[in-house]
N, C-alpha and C positions, 0 to 999 in steps of 0.2 A: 557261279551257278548258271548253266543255261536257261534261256527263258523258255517258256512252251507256250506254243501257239494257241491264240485262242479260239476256244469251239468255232465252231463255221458259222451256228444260230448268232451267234455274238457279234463274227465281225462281217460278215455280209447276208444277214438274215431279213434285213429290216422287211422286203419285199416279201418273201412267206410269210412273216408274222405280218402283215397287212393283211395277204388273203385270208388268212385262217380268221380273222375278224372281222372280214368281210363274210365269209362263210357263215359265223358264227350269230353273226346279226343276223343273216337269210335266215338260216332254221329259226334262229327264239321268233321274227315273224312269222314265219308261217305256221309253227306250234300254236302259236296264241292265235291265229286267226282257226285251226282247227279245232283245237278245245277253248273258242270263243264261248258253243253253249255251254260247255258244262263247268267251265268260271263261271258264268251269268247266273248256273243253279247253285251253286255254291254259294255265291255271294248271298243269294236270295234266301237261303236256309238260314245261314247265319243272321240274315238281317229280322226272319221268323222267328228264330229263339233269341233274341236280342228283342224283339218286341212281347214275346211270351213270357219270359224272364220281368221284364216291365209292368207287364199286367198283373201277375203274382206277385210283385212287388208292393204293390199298388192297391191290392186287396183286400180290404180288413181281416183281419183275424177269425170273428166271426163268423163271417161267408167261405172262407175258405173249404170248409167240410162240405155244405152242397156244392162248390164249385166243383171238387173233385170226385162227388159221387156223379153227376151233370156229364165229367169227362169218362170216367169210366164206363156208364149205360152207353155212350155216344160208342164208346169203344166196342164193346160187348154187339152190339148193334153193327158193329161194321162188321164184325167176325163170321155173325151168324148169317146174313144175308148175303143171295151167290155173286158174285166179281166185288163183293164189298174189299176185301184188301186192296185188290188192282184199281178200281176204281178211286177208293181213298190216295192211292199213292201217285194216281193218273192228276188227280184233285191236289196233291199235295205239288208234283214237280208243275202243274200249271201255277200253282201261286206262289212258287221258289223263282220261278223265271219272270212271270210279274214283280213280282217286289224285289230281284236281281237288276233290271234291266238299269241301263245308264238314263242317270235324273239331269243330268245336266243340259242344259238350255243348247241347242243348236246354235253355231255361229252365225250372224246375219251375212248374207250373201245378198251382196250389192250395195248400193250405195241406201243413205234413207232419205229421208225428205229435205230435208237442207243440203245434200252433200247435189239430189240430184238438181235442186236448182242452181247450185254454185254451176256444175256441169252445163245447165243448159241456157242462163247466160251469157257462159264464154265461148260455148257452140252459137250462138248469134248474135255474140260480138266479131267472131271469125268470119260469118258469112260476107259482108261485103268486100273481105279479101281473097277469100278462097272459092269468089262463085264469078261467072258469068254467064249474059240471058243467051250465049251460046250453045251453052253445054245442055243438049239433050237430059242428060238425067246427071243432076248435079249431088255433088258428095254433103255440100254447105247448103242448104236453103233454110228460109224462112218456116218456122214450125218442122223442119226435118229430124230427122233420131241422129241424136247427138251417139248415142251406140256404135253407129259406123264409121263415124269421123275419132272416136279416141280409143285406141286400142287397150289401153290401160292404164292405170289412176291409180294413187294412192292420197288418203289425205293424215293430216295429223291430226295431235291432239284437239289443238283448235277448228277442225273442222274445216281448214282450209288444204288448197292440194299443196301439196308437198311434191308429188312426182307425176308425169303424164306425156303420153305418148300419144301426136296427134298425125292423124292421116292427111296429106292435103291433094290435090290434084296435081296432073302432073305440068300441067300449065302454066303453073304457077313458077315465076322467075324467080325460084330460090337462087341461081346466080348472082342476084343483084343484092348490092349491100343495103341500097336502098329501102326495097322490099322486105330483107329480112329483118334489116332497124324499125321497121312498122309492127310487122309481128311481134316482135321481142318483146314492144314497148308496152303495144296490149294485152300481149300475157301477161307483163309484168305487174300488170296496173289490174287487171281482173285479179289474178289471183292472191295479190295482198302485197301492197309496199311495205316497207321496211326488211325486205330478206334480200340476199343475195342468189340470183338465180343464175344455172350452167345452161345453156344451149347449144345442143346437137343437131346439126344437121344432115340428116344421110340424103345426098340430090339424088342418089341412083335407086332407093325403094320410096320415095318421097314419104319419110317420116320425122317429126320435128320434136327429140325427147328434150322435155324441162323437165328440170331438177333442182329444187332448195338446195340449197350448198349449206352445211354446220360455220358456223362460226370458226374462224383458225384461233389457235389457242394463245392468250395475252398472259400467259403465265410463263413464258419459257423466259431464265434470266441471264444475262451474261457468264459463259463457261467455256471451257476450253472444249473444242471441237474434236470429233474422229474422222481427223483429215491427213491429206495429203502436204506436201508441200508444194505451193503453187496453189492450194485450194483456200477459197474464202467463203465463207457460208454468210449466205447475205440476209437469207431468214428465214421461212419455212411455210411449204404449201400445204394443198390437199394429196392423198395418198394417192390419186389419178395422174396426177400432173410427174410423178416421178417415180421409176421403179429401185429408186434408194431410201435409207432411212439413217437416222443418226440414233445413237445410244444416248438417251440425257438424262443427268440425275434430277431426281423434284424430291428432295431431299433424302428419307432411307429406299426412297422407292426409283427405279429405271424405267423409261419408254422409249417405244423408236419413235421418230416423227422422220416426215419426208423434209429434207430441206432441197434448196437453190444455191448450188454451189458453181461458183462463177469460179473458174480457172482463170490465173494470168500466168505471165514469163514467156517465155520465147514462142512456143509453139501454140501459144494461145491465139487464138481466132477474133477474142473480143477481150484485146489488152487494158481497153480504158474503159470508166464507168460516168457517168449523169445519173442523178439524183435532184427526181424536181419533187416540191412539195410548196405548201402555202406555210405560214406559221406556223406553229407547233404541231409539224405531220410526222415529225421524224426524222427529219432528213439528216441534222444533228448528231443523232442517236445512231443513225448507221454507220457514218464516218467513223462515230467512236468505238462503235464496234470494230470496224472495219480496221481501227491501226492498233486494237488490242490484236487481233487473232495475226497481223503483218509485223509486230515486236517481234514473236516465236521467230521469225526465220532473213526478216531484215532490219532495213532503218527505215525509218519516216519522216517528212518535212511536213508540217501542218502551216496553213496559210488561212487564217480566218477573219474574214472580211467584216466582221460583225464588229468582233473588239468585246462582246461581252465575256469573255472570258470561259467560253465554256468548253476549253481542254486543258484548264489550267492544271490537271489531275496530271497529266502529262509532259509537264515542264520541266525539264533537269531529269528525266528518266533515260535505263539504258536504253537506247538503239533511236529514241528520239533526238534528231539533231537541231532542231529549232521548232519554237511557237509562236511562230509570228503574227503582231492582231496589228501592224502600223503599217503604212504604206512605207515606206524607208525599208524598214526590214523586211518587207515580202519581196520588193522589188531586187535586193540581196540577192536573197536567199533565191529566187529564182531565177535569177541570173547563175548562180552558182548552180543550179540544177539544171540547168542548160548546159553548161560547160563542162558539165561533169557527164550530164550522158555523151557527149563529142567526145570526153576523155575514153571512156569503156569500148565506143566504139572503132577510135583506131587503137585503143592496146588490144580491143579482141582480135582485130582484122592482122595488126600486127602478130600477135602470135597463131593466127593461123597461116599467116605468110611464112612464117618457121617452120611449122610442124610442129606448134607446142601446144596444149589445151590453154583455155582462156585463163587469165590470173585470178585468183579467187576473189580479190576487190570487184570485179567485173561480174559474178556470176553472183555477186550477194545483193538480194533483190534492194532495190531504191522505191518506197513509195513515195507520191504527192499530195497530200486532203490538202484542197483548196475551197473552204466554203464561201461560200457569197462573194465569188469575185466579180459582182455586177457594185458590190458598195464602194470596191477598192480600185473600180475601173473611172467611178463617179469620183472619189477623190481625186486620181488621176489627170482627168481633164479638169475637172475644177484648178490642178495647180500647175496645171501647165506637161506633168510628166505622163512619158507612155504608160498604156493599159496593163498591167500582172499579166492578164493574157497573153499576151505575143509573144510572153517568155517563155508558153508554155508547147509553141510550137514545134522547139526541138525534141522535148518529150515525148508530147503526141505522137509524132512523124516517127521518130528512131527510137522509142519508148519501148520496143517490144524486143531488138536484137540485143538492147544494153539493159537489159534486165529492169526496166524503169516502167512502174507503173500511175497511171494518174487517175487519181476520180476529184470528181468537181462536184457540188450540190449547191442548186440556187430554187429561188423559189418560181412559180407562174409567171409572173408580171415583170420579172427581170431575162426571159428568155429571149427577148432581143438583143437585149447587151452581148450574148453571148457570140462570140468569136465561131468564123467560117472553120479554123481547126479543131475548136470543142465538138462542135454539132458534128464534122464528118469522120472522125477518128476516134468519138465514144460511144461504140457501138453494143455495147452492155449499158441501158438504161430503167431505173426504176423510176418509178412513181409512188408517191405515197400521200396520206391522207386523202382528203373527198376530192374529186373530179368528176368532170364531165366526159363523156365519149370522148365530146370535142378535144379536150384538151391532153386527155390521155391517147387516143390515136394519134397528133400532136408529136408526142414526144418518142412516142413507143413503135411509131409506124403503122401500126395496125390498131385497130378495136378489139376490146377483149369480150370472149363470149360468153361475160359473163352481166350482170345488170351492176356497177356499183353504185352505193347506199350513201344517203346525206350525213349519217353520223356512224363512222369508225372512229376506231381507239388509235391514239398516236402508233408507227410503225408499221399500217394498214396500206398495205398498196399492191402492184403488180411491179410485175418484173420481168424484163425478154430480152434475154441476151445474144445477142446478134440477130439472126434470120430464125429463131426458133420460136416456139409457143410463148405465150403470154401466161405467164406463172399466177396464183395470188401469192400476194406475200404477206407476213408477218415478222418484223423485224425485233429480234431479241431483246429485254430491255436494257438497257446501256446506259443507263442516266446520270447524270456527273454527281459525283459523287462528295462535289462542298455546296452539291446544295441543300438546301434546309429543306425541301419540299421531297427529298428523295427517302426514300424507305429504309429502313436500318438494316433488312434481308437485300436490296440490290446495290445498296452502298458496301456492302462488305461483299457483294459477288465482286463488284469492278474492282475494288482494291486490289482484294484476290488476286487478280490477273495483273493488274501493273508490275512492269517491272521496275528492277529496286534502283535508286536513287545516285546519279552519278555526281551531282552539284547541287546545291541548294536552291530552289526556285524562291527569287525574290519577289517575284508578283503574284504565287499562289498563295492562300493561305496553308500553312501547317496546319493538315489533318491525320498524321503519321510522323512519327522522329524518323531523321536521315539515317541510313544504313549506309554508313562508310566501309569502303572496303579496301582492299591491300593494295590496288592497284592505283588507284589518287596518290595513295602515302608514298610508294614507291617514285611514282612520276614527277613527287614535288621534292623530295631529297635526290633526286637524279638533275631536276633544272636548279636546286640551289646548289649544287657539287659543279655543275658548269658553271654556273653567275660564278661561283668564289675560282675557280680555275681563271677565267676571263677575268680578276679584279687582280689575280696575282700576277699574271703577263702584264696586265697597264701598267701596275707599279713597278714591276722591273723594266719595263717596256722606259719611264720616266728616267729610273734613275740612272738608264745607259747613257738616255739623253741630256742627264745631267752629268755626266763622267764625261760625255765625247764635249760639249763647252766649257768646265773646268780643263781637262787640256789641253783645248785651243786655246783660253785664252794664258796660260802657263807659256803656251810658244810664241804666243804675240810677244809679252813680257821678257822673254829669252833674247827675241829678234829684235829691240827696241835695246836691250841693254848692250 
């Protein structure tokens, strides 16, 4: 059966059917603004026979007979006397449009008495930065109208500002980080701590917009991403900061939110990640994240300097090759991850000396989470042996042609220990939990334009991946899942996502039965079918050599006789 084409309104209409709605809006305004009076008398009639209706209601019984002879002589009387109709009817639409008109209270326009002293405060807290006894007629003075200095305002519920736009002079060295760290600080602090504030600054109309920023949302819980391959979602900002958004479920309901998605693999810009935080900021909880959403499409080596065991959810799982918490086995294991990226790199370089695409061992990503390698640098010299870091050189450096990605997470007070190759080669760096400027331009290269706050929620930080903006972040929750302090809704989201079990981890506890599959069974009657082949060659292997001395010495006995 051929198909037939569908109508034209159907498949490229959408544009008419805008304007015809657009259209359609125009007339019902301006109908209602021409027959504004005569709704007005309308309503007013109605609200006259709704009140005369009431009065009759309201009546006694008794009075009602004069009431109605009362009306009718009134009537009678209007009949007989000359313009008595027009006049009654003149008398009746003037009191249908009175008793019609809008009862509702006018909006207030402008600010009231508290909002204007909030305003005129911060107007002369500003002046001794935005004035000099130069300027002939100055924007900021003492007792001046704060009206011309702030173009527009908003406040909230509480009566504090929320949003404003301030005028300054143009003298003023917005240039200077100095300068604008002064201002920041005193809006921050006039207009109420504990919020987080956005700062714009436009240098070529000299306007300074602040902006309360919402809270980022602490609800989002560990889930499979709508991503790329190569793509890692590190956590999720404000809807300014990015013009993408992700699909997430919160349980029967969907939302997009904007996240921060770091790209790695070959053509990435910012192959490697840093992760600084104080105790329990998170920094933990992104790793964990970070090698759920890197199972999907590679392997992972986890190196955790701590020892308290918190990826033991991940021990014996596919595409995890080791979880190492001892110095002994980090210092393995990344030796081995050094050797193995030199491996990729001449099989790639070799097959492109052929003419042949890279071997698929070679293109199948390798990550590194190495947490707290400042504990396992300190054991290190405590016993004499090199630093885990140095191992990590090879990685860094040729970590981006050989498909090899690293991120490292340590906290403030250990970022000295850190290694000249961490610091110049992790050019995607977060930060998470409370900071200072100080510590966060620090890490991040730059200051973020925003104020942050003495108490966030674990996972709370920023984020700036290579030369670009300073993100806010919100890191999804990931929390491990033996522990007793975890939720029973975000212990079964990480489950969830693990993948399923290749060996039995001896040092996690069982919170889940092992899921054996065909290919162990396979692989262990395949190495006992060689043991027993190899045990049958020995024993024939023996008894030749026991044939070829029986008879030699048969010929010795022969030659002797």
């Amino acid at each position: 059966m051929a198909r037939r084409p569908l109508p034209r309104i159907l498949s490229n209409g959408s544009a008419p059917i805008a304007r015809s709605r657009e259209l359609a809006r125009t007339a019902a305004d301006g109908a209602t603004d021409v027959l504004h009076p005569l709704i007005t008398i309308t309503k007013g009639l109605g609200r006259l026979a709704s009140a005369g209706r009431h009065k009759w209601a309201d009546t006694p019984k008794d009075r009602r007979g004069p009431l109605l002879f009362l009306v009718a002589a009134l009537f009678l009387v209007v009949v007989l006397i000359p313009y008595g109709p027009l006049l009654s009817l003149i008398t009746l639409m003037a009191a249908a449009a009175w008793k019609g008109r809008d009862l509702t209270p006018p909006a207030p326009t402008g600010p009231d008495e508290s909002q204007v002293e909030r305003l005129t405060a911060l107007y002369e807290a500003l002046v001794p930065y935005f004035s000099v006894p130069e300027d002939p007629s100055p924007l900021f003075a003492h007792g001046g109208e704060w009206e011309k200095a702030f173009e527009s305002y908003d406040f909230d519920d509480d009566g504090r500002v929320s949003r404003i736009v301030v005028r300054y002079p143009a003298y003023f060295t917005d240039g200077e980080a100095d300068s604008r760290a002064r201002i920041e600080q005193l809006l921050h602090a006039k207009s109420g701590r504990g919020r987080e504030y956005h700062f714009e600054w436009d240098e070529e109309g000299n306007r300074l917009a602040v902006t309360v920023l919402p809270p980022l949302p602490t609800d989002i819980a560990a889930q499979r991403f709508v991503t790329a391959p190569g793509e890692t979602v590190l956590g999720f900002t404000d809807e300014s900061g990015t013009q993408r958004t992700l699909p997430l479920g919160d349980g029967d309901e969907q939302r997009d939110v904007p996240p921060v998605v770091w790209r790695t693999g070959m053509r990435s810009t910012e192959p490697h990640l840093l992760a600084v935080g104080h105790p329990g900021s998170g920094t933990t909880s992104l790793l964990r994240s970070i090698a759920l959403q890197a199972l999907q499409h590679g392997d992972v080596l986890i190196v955790e300097g701590n020892g308290t065991g918190d990826y033991a959810c991940l021990t014996g799982r596919s595409g995890v090759l080791a979880v190492e918490c001892g110095l002994a086995g980090a210092l393995a294991s990344l030796e081995w991850a050094a050797h193995e990226t030199e491996r990729r790199l001449i099989t790639a370089n070799r097959a492109r000396q052929a003419g042949h695409p890279a071997p698929e061992d070679t293109r199948r990503p390798l990550w590194i989470l190495f947490d707290r390698p400042s504990v396992l640098g300190h054991l290190a010299a405590a016993d004499g042996r090199k630093d885990p870091q140095t191992l990590l050189q090879v990685p860094l450096r040729h970590g981006r042609a050989a498909n090899v990605t690293v991120v490292v997470a340590d906290q403030f007070d250990s970022l000295d220990s850190l290694t000249d190759a961490v610091c110049q080669h992790t050019r995607a760096r977060v930060v998470l939990g409370p900071a200072t400027y100080d510590q966060i331009e620090d890490v991040l290269g730059v200051a973020p334009h925003t104020t942050p706050t003495p108490d966030v929620p674990a996972g709370r930080g920023y984020a700036r991946l290579g030369a670009g903006a300073v993100h806010r972040l919100q890191v999804p929750a990931t929390p491990d899942p033996y522990d007793d302090a975890t939720s029973d809704a975000d212990r079964q989201a990480v489950l969830a996502l693990l993948p399923q079990r290749t060996s039995p981890a001896d040092d996690s506890p069982e919170a889940e039965p092992v899921v054996e599959t065909a290919e162990p069974v396979e692989a262990v009657e395949a190495v006992e079918a060689v043991e027993a082949v190899e045990a049958v060659e020995a024993v024939e292997a023996v008894e030749a050599v026991e044939a070829v001395e029986v008879v030699g010495t048969v010929r010795t006995v022969a030659a002797e006789g």
